[in-house]
Backbone as CSV, one residue per row, in Angstrom:
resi,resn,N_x,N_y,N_z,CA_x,CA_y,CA_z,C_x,C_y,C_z
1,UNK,37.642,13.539,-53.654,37.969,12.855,-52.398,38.893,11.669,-52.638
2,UNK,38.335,10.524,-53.819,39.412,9.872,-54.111,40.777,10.318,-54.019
3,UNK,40.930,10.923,-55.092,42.353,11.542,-55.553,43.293,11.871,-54.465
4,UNK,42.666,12.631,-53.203,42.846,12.808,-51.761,43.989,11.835,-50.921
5,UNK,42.803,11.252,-51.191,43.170,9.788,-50.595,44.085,9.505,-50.942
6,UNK,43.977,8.779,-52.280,45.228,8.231,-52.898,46.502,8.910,-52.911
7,UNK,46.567,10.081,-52.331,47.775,11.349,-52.863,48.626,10.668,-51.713
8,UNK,47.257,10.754,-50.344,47.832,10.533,-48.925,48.402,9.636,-48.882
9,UNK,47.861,8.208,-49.160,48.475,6.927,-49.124,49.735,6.975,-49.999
10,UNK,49.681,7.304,-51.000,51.474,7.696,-51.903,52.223,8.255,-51.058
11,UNK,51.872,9.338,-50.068,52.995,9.988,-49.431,53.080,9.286,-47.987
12,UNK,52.055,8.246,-48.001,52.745,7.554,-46.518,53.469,6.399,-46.879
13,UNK,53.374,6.123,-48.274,54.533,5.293,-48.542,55.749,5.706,-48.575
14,UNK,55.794,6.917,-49.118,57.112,7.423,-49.005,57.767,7.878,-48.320
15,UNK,57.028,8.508,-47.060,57.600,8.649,-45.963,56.580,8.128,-44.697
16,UNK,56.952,6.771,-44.390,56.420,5.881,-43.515,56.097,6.673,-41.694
17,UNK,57.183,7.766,-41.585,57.154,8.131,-40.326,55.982,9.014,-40.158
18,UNK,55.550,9.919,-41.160,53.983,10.410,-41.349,54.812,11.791,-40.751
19,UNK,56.433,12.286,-40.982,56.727,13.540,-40.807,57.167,14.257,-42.234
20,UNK,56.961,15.265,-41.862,57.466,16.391,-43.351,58.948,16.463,-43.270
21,UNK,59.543,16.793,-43.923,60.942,17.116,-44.474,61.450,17.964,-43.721
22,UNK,60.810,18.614,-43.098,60.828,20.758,-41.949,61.033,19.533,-40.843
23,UNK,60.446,19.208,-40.580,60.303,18.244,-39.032,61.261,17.403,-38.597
24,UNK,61.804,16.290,-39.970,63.098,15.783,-40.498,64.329,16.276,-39.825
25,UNK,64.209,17.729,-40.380,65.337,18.301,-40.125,65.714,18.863,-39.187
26,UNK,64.367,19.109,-38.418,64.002,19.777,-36.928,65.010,18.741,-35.961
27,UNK,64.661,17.615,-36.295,65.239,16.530,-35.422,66.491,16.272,-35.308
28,UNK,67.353,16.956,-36.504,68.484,16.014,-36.790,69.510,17.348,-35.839
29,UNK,68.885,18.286,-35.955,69.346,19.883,-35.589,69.055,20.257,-33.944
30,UNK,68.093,19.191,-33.542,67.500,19.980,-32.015,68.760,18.797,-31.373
31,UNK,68.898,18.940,-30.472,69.446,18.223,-29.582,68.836,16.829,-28.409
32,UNK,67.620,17.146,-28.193,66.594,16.739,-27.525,66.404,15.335,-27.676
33,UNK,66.317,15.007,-28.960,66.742,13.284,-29.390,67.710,12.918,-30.078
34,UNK,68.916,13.541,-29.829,69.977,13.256,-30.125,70.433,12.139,-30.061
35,UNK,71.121,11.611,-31.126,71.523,9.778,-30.183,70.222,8.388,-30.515
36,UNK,69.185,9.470,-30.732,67.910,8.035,-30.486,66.891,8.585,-31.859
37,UNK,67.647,9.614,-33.068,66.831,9.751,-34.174,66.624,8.410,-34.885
38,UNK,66.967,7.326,-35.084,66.524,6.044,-35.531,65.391,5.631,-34.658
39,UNK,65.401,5.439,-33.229,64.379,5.287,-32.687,63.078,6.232,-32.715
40,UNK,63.146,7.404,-32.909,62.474,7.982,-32.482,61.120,8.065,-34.225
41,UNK,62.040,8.058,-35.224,61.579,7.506,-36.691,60.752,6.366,-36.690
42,UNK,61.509,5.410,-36.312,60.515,4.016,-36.013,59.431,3.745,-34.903
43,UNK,59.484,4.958,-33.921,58.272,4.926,-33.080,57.306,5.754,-33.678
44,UNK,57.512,6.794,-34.734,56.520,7.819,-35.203,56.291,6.678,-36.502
45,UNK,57.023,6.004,-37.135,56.405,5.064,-38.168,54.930,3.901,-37.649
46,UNK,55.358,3.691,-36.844,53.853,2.918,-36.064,52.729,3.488,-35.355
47,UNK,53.218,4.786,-35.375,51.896,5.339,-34.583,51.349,6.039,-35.948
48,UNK,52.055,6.245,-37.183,51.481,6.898,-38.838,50.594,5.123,-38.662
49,UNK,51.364,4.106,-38.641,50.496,2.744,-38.964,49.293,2.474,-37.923
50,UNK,49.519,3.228,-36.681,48.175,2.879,-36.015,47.279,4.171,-37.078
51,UNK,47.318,5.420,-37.232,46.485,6.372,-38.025,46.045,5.345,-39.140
52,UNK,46.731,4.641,-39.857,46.470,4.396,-41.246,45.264,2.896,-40.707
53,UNK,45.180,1.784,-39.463,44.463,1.183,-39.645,43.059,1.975,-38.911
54,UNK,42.986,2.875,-38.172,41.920,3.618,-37.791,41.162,4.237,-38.931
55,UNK,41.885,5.148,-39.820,41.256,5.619,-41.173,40.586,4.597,-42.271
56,UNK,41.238,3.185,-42.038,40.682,2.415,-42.816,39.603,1.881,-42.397
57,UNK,39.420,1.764,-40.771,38.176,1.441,-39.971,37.070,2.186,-40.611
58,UNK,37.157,3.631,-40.444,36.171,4.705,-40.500,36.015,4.623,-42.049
59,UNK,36.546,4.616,-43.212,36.158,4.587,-44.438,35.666,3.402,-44.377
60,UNK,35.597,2.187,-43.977,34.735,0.846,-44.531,33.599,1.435,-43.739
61,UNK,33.394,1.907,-42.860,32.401,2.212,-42.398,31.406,3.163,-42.882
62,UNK,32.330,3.773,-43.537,31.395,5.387,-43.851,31.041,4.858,-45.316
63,UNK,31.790,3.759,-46.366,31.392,2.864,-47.337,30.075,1.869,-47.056
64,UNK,30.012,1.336,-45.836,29.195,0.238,-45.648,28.046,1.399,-45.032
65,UNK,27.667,2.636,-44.611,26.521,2.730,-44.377,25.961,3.720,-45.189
66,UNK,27.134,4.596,-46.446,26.431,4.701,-47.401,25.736,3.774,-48.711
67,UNK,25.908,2.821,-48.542,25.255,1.248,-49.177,23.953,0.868,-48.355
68,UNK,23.826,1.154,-47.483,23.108,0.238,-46.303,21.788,1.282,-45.977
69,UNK,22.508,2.569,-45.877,21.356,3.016,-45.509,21.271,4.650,-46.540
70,UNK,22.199,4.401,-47.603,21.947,5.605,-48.732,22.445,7.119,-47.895
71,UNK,22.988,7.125,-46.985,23.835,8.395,-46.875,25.331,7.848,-45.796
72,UNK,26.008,9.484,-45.961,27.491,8.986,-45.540,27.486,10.051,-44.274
73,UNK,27.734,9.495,-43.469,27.349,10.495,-41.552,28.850,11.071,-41.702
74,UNK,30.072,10.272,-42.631,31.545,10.934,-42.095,31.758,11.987,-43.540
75,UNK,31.543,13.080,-43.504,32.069,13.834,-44.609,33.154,13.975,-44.812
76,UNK,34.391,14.361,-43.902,35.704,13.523,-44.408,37.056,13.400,-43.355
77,UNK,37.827,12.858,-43.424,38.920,12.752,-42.295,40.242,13.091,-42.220
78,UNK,40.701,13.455,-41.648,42.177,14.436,-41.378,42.717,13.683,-40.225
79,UNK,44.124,14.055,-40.541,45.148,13.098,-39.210,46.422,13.964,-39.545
80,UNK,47.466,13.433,-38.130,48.273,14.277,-38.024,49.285,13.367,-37.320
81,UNK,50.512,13.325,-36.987,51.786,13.152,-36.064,51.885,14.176,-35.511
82,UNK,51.969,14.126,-34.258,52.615,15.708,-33.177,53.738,15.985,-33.599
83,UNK,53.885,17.359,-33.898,55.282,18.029,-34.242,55.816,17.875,-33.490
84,UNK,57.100,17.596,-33.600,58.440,17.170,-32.677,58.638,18.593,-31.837
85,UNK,58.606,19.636,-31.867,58.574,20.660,-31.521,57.805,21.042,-30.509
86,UNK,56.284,19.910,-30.912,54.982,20.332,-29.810,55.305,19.514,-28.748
87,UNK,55.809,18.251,-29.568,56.376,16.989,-28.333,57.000,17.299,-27.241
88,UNK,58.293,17.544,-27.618,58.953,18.251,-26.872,58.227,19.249,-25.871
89,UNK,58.020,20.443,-26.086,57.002,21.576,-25.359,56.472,20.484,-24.746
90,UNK,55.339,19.915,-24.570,54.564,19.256,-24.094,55.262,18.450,-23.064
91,UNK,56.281,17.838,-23.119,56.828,16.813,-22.314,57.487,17.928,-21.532
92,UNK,58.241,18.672,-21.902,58.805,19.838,-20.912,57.379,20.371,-19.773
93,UNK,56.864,20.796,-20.431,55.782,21.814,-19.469,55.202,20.693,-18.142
94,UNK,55.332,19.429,-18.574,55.199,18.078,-17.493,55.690,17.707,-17.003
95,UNK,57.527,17.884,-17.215,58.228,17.513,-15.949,58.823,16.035,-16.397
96,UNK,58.397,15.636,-17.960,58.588,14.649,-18.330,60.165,14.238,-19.256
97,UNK,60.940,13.498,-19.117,62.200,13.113,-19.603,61.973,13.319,-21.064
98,UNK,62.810,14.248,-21.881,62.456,14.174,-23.035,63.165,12.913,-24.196
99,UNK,62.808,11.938,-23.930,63.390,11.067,-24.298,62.451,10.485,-25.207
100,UNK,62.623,9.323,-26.192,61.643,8.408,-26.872,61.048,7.331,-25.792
101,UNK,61.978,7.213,-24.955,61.023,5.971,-24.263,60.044,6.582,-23.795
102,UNK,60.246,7.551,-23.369,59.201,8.148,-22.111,57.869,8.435,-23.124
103,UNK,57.730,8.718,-24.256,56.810,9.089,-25.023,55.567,8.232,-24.465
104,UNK,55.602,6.825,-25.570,54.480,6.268,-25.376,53.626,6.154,-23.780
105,UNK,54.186,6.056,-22.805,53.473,5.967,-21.905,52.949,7.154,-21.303
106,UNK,53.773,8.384,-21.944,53.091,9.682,-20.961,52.231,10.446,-22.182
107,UNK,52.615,10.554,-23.233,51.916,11.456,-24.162,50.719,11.138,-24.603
108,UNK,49.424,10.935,-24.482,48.802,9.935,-25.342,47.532,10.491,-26.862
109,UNK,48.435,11.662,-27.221,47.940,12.325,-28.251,49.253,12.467,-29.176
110,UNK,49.929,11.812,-29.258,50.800,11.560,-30.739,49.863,11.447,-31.904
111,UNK,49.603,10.308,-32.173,48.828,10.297,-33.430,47.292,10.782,-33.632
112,UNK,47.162,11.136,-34.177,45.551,11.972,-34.427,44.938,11.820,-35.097
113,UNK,43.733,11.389,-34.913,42.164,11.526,-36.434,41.312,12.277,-36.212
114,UNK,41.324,12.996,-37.011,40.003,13.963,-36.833,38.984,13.544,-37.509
115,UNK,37.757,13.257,-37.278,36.482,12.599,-38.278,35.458,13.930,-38.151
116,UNK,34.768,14.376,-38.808,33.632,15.313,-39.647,32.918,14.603,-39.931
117,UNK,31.713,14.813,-39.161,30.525,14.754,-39.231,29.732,15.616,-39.828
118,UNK,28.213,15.032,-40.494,27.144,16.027,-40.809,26.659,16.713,-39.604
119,UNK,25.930,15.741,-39.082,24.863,16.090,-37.742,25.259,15.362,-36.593
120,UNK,24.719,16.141,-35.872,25.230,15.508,-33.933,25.453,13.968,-33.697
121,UNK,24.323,14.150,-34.553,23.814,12.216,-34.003,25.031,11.182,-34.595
122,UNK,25.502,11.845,-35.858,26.505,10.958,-36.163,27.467,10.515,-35.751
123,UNK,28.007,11.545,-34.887,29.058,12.086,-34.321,28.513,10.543,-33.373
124,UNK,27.780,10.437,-32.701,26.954,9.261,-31.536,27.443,7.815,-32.439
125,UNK,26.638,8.096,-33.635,26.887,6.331,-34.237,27.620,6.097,-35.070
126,UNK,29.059,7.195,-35.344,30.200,6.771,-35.924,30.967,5.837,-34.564
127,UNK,30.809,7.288,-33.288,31.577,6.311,-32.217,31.301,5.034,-31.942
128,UNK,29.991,4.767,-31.839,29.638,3.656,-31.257,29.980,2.017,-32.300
129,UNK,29.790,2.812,-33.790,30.124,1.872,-34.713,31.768,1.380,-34.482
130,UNK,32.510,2.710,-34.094,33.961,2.156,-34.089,34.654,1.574,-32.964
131,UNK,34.032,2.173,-31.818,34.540,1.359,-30.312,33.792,-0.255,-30.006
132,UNK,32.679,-0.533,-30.823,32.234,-1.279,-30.231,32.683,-2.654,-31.699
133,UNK,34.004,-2.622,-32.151,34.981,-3.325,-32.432,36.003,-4.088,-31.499
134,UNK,35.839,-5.319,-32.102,35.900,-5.967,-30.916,37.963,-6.214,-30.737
135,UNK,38.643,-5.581,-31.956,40.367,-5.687,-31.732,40.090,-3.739,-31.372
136,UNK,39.358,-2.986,-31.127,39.422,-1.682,-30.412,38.921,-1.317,-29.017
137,UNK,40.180,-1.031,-28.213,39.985,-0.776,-27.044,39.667,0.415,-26.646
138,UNK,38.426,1.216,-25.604,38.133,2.637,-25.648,38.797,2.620,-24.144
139,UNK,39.556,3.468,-24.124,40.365,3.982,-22.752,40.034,4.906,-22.375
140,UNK,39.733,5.985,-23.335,38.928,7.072,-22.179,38.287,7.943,-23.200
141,UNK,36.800,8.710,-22.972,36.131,9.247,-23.571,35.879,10.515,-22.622
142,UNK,35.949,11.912,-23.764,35.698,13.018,-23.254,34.699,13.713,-24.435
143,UNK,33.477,14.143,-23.305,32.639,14.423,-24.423,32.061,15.745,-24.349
144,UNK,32.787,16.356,-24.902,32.830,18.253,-25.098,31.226,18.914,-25.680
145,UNK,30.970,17.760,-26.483,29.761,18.349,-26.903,28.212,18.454,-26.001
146,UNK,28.366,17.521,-25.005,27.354,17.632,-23.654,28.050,18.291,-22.800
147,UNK,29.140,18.003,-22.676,30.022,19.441,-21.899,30.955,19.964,-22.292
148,UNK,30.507,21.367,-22.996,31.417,21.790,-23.853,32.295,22.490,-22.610
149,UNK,33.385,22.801,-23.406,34.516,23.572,-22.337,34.141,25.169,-22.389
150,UNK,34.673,25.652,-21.382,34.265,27.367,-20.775,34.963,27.768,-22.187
151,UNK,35.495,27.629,-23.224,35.753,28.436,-24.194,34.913,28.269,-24.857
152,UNK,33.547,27.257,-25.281,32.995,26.957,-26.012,32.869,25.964,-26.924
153,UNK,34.030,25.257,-26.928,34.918,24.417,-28.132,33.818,23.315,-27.409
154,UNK,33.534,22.468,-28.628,32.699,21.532,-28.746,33.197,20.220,-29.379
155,UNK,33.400,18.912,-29.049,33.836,17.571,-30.086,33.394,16.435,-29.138
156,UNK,33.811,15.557,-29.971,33.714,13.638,-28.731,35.243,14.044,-28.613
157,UNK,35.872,13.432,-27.766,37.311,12.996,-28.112,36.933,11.320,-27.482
158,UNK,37.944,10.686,-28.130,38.067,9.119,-27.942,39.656,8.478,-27.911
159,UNK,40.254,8.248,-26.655,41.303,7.555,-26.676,41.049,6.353,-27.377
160,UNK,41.721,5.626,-27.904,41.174,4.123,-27.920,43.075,3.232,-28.453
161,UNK,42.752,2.238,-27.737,43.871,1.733,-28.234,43.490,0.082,-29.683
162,UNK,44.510,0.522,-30.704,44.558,-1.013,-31.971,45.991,-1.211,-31.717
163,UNK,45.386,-2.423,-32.412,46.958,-3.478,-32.540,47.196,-3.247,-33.695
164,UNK,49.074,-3.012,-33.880,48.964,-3.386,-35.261,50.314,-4.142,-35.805
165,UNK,49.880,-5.325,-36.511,51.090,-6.015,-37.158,51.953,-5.632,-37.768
166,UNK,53.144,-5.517,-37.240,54.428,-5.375,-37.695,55.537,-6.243,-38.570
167,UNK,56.556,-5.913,-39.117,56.949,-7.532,-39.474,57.650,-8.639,-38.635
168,UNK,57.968,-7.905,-37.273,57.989,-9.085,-35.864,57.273,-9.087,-35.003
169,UNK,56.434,-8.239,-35.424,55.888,-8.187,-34.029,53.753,-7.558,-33.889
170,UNK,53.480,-7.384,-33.236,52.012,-7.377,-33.394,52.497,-6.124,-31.961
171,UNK,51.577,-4.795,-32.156,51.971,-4.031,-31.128,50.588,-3.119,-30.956
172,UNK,50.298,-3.040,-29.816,48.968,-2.004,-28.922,49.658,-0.334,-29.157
173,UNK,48.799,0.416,-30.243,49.369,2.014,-30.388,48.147,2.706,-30.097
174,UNK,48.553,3.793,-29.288,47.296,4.340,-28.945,46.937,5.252,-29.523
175,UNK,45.896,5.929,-30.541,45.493,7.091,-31.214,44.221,8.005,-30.524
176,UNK,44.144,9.462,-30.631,43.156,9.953,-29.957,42.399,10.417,-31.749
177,UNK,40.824,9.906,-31.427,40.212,10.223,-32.345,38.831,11.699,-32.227
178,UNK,39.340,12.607,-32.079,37.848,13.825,-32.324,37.105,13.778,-33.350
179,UNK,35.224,13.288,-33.101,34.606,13.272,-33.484,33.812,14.708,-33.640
180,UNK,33.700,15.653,-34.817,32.718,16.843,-34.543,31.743,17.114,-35.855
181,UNK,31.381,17.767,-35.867,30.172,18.080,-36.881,31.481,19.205,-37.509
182,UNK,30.839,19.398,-39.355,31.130,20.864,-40.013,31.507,21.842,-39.126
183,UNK,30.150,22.224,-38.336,30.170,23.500,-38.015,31.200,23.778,-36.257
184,UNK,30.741,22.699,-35.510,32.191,22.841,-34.767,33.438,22.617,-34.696
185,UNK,34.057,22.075,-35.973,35.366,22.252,-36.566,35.491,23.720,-37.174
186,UNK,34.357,24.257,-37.876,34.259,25.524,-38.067,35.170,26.820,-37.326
187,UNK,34.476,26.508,-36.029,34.409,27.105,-35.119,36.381,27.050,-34.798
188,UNK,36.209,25.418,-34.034,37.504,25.574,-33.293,38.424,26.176,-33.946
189,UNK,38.693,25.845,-35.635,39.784,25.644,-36.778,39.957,27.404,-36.546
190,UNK,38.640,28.109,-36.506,38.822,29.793,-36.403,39.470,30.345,-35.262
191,UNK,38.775,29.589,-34.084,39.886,30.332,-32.804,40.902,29.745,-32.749
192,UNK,41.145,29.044,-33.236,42.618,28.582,-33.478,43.566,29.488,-33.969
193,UNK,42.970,29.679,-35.224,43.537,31.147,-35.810,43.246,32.732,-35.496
194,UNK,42.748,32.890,-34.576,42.362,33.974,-34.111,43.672,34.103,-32.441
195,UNK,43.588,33.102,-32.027,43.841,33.396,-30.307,45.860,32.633,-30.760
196,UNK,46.333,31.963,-31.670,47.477,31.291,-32.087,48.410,32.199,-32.250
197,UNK,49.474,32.819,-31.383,50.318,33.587,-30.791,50.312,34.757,-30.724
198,UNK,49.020,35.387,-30.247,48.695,36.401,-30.384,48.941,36.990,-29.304
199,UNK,48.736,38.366,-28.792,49.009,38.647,-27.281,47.595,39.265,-27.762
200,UNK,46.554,39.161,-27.036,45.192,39.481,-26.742,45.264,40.928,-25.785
201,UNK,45.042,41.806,-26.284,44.966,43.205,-25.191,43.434,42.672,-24.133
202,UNK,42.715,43.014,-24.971,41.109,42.512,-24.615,40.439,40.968,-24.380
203,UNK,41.407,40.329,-23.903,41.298,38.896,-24.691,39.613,38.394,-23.789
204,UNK,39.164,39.348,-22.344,37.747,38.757,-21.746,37.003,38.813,-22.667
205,UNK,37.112,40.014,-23.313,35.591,40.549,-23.832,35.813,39.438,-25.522
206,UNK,37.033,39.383,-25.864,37.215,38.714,-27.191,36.861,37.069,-26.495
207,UNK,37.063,36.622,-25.931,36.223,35.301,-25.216,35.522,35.074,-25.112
208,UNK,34.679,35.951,-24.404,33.289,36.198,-24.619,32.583,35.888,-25.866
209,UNK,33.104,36.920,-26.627,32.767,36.739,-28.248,32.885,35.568,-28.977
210,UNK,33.560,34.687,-28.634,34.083,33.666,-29.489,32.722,32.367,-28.683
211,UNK,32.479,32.515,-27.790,32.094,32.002,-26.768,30.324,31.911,-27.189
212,UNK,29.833,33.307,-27.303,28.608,33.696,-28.163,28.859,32.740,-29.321
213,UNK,29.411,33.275,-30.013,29.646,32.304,-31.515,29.386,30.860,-31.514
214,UNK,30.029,30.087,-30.410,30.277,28.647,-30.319,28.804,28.444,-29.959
215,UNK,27.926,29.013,-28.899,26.514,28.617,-28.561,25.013,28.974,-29.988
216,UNK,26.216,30.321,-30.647,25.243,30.331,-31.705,25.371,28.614,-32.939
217,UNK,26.698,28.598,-32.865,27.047,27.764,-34.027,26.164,25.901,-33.126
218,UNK,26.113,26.149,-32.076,26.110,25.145,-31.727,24.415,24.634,-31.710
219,UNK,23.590,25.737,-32.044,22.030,26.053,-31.996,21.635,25.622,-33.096
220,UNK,22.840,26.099,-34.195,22.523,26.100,-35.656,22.832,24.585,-36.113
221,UNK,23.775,23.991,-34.979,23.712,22.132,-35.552,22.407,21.832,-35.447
222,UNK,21.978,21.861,-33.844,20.749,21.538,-33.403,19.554,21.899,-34.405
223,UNK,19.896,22.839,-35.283,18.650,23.511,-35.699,18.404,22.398,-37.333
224,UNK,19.670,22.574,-37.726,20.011,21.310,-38.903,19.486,20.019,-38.943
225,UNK,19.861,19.554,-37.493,19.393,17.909,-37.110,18.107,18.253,-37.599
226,UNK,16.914,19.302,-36.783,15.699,19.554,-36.464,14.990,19.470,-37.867
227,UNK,15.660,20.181,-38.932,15.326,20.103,-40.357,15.190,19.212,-41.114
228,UNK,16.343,18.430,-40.685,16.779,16.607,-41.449,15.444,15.846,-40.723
229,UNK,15.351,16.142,-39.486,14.471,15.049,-38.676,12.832,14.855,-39.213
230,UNK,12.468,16.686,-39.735,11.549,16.845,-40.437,11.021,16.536,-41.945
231,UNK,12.165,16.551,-42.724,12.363,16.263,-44.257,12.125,14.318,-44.112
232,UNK,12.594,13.976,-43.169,13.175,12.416,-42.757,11.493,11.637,-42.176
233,UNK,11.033,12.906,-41.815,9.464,11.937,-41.330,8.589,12.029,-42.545
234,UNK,8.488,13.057,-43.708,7.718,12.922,-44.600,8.432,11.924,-45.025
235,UNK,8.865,11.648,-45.737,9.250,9.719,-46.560,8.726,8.822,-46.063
236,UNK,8.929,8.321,-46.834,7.993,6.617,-46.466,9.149,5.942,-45.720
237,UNK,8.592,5.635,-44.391,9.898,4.877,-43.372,10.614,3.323,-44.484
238,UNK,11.608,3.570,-43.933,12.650,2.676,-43.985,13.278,1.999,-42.778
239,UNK,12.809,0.526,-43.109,13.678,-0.338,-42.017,14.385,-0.027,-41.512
240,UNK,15.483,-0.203,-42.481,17.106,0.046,-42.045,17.409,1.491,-41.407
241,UNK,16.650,2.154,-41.996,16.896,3.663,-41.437,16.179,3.725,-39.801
242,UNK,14.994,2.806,-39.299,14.607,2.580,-38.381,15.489,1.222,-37.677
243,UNK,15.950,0.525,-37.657,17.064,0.320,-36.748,18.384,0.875,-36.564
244,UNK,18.573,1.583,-37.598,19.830,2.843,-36.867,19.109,3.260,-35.867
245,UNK,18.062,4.311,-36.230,17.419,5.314,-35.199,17.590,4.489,-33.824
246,UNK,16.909,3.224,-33.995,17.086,2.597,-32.321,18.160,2.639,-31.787
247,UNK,19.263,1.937,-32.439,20.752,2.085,-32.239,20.988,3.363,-31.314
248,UNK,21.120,3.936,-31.986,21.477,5.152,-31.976,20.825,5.686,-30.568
249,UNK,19.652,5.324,-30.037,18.794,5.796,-29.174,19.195,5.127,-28.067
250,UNK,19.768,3.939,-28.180,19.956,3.338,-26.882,21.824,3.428,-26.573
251,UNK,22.260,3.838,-27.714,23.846,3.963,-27.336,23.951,4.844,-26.447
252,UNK,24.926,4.518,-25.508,25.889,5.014,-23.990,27.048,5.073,-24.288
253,UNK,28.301,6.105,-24.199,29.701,5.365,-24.778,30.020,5.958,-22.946
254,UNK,30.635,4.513,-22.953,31.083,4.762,-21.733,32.475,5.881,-20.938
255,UNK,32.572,6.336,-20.016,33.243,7.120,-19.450,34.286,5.976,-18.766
256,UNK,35.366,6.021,-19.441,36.916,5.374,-18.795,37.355,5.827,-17.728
């Protein structure tokens, strides 16, 4: 996991905009930001710098409560920049100017964290540990896993907006963070690859199916927690492990 890490942080030094070389070139070749590729570099460089102070949030965190309370709730984290390609698409299918200005205020899934969780509950007191920071603003919460969507797909999602210091300037970037367990990243990461430009002959009955799957996979978290909860009452209680539990019991994340 170290090594990981460190690979990542080397390559966001080296390329600050948090795009690949394919993407690079995508830009210089499409027409679409023609004229505004300097701008459009230096707006994807701060939204890689809003990813990079969010990831550092969630690792002191996932550091400070494997110390604190002897396990780690975040098994590990992934992030992304929207392909210029998806950007585009996306702003088209909206009716939206495909321009750089227009970005920040209409798109608000540019930058991305994905956090992995063990069990449900974590998924509860990673969020609550990270919104209820007091330079993090939560703008809007959608929570798939009490209401999952008619496909099945299960996560938290969390708008939230950080500041982040620049060398003139101090600036509000907004990142969307999905919180899910193993097994419903499992899931989505598969129909992803299953239903991803496919033309579906059967696609009800294959919905269906995928659909079964997500309520089975989603039984089998529940069933996990149920195991941990049991292994967790034979031990001899622990404080600290008993004021999480409260925590945890009385957290609400609010609806924006």
């Amino acid at each position: 996991m170290t090594n990981k890490l460190s690979l990542r942080r080397t390559q966001d030094t080296v390329n600050p905009t948090g795009l690949s070389p394919e993407h690079l070139r995508f830009l210089t070749e499409d027409t679409y930001f023609a004229g505004e590729l300097v701008q459009y570099q230096e707006l994807m460089m701060m939204y890689n710098c809003a990813i990079h102070e969010v990831r550092t949030k969630l690792e002191v965190l996932n550091a400070d409560l494997s110390v604190r309370y002897q396990r780690n709730p975040i098994e590990f984290i992934s992030y992304r920049i929207k392909k210029p390609a998806s950007l585009i698409r996306k702003m088209k299918s909206r009716g939206i100017p495909v321009t750089v200005s227009a970005i920040e205020g209409n798109i608000h899934d540019v930058a991305g964290v994905r956090v992995i969780c063990s069990f449900i509950d974590d998924i509860y007191v990673v969020a609550e540990m990270l919104t209820c920071q007091d330079d993090i603003t939560l703008v809007q919460t959608k929570d798939y896993i009490k209401n999952p969507k008619d496909n099945g797909y299960r996560s938290l999602h969390l708008l939230i907006d950080i500041p982040v210091f620049f060398s003139d300037q101090k600036k509000t970037m907004r990142v969307e963070v999905q919180i899910r367990t193993i097994a419903m990243d499992f899931w989505a990461n598969l129909e992803h690859q299953i239903k991803y430009k496919h033309v579906i002959q059967n696609e009800e009955e294959i919905s269906a199916e995928l659909k079964d799957c997500a309520e089975t996979i989603a039984a089998t978290d529940r069933k996990m927690m149920s195991i941990r909860d049991k292994i967790e009452a034979g031990k001899t209680e622990d404080p600290l492990d008993e004021d999480l539990l409260e925590r945890l019991a009385g957290f609400r994340i609010p609806t924006a």
